[in-house]
N, C-alpha and C positions, 0 to 999 in steps of 0.2 A: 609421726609428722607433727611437727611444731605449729604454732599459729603464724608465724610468718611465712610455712611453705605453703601451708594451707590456700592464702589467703593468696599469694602468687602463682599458686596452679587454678584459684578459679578468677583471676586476673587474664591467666592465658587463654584459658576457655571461652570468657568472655569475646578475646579479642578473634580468636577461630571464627565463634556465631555470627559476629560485627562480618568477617569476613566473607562467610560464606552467603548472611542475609545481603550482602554489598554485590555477590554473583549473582544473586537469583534476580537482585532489581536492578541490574545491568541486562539481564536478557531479557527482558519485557513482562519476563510469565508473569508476577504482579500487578503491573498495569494493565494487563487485559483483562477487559470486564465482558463476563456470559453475557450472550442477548436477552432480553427480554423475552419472556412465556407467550406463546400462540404467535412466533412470529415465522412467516412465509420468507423465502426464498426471493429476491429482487430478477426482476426479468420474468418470474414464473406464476404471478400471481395475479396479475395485474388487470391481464386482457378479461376477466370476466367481473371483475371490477369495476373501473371506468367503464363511463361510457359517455360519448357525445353531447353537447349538448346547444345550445344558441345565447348567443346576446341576451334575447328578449326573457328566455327563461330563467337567464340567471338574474336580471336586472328583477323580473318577476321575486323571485326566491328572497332577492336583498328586500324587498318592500316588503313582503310578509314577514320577512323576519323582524324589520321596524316598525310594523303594527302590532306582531305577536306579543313584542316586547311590552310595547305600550297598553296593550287594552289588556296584560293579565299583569301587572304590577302593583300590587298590595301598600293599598293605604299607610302613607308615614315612611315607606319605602324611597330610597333614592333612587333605586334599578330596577328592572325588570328581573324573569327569569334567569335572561340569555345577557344582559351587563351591557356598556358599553364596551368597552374590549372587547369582548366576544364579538359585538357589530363593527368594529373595526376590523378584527383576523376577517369576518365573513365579508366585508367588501374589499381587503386585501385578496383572496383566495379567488376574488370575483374577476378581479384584473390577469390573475395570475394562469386560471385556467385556461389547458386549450380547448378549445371549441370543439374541435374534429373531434381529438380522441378522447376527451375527458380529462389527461394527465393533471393533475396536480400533486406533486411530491413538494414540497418546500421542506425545509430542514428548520427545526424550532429557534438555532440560532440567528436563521436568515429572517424569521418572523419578526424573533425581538430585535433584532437591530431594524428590521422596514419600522416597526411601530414603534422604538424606543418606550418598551414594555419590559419591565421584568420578566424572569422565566416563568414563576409561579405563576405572574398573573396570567400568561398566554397560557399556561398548561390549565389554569380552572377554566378559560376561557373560552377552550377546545372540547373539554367535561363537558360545559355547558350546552355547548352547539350539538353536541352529540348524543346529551341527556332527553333533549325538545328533537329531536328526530332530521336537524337541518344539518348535520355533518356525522360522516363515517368512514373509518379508516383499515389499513393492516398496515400490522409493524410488520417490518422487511429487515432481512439480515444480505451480507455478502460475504463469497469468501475473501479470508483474509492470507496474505506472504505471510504469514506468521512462522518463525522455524521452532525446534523443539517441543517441548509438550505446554500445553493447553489449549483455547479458544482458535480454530483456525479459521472463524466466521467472525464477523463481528455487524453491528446495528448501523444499520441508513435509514435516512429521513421515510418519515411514512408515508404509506399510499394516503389519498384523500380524496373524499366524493361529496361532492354538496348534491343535496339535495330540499325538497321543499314540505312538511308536513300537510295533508289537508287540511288540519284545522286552522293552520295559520294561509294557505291559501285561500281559505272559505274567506276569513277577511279584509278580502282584498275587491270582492263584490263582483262585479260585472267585467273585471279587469283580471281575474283568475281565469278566465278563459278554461277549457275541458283538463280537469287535473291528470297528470300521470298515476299511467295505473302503479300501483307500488312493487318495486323490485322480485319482491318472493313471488307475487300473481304470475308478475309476466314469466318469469322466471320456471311456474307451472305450468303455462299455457305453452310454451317453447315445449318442455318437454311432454306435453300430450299431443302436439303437431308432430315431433317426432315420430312418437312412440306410435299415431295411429296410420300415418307415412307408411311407417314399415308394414303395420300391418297388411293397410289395404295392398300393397305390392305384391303380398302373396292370394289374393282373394282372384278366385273365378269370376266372372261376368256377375252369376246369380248369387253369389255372397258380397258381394261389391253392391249390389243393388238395396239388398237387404241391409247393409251396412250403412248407406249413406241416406235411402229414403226413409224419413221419419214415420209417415203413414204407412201404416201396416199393410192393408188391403193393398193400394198400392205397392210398394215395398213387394208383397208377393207377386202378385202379377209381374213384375221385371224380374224377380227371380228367377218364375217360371219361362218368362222369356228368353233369359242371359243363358242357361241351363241348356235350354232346347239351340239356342246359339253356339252355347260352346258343344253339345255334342255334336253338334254337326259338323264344324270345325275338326273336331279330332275324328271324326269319320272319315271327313275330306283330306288329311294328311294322313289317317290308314291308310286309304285308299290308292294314296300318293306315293307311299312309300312302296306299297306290296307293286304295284304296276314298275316304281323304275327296279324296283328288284326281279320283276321277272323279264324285262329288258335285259339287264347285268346278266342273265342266268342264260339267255337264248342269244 
């Protein structure tokens, strides 16, 4: 094979590739992009998330955050920790919240076009908020029509939850009012109301007694009490039973 076939058989080959790469970016499989790592499910994530909250506490939240700012801001410094951008998404996010349920999703596009902000800047800005403890989120995916093979999910705007740090509440003085207990506590305390729920469900009169009075000596005395209660009870329903069964029998 000469140098001119040569050179017109990888001319054709070329033109196959160009072809076949022209299919592949025709059916989308290229342009879809995987989701993001640790990201939840949309509809399914949520309700332990969000939660509730009022006017007053979020107006609360934005003023700590504008003191936070202010009283740790390093000599010679223009900004604070948390930036000015950052204190604008946080009094954006402030308006944007519902109250009832917590929901706040905004989509980063919708951010920088409210604030005519760059992307970068609102995405340090978000770091920020959420580096100092006054914002936290999940990435969320959905499924997508996608046909063929790859990605049949793809990325929606994220879940988001403000919230207030103590220390930046502390500086807020006599106007911090009794802080929230922090998410993981309560979040403990829900599950040992459960968990002891259940228990006591299953406890007798005299372990119910034992269970709940702190004082010992006490404590025992209703045990000994609950005990002599309950056997008497299940004597009074032997008794109950054997009598209509010799009824049934005669």
């Amino acid at each position: 094979m000469n140098t001119g076939e040569a050179a017109e058989r990888g001319s054709f080959f070329k033109r196959i590739d160009g072809v076949v790469n022209g299919a592949r970016s025709d059916s989308g499989e290229i342009d879809r992009k995987p989701v993001r790592r640790n990201s939840l499910r949309a509809g399914s994530c949520e309700g332990s998330f969000w939660r509730g909250t009022s006017r007053q506490d979020v107006q609360k939240m934005l003023m700590a955050a504008q003191r936070y700012d202010r009283a740790n801001k390093e000599p010679g410094k223009r900004n604070g920790p948390l930036g000015g951008i950052a204190l604008e998404v946080l009094a954006l996010f402030a308006n944007l919240v519902n109250f009832k349920s917590g929901r706040l999703d905004p989509s980063l596009d919708y951010i920088t076009d409210k604030l005519c902000r760059s992307r970068d800047a609102v995405v340090r800005a978000l770091k920020a908020l959420r580096d100092h403890g006054f914002l936290d989120w999940l990435r969320r995916y959905e499924p997508a029509p996608n046909e063929g093979r790859g990605p049949q999910i793809r990325q929606v705007s994220n879940a988001y939850r403000l919230s207030a740090p103590k220390r930046a509440l502390a500086l807020l003085g006599r106007w911090a009012g009794k802080p929230a207990a922090p998410d993981d506590d309560q979040a403990a305390r829900a599950d040992r109301a459960a968990i002891e729920a259940e228990h006591i469900a299953t406890l007798d009169l005299g372990s119910f007694a034992e269970f709940v009075i702190e004082d010992s000596t006490l404590g025992k005395e209703l045990a000994r009490l609950g005990k002599a209660i309950g056997l008497r009870e299940s004597a009074k329903r032997t008794e109950y039973q054997s009598t209509s069964y010799s009824y049934a029998g005669s």
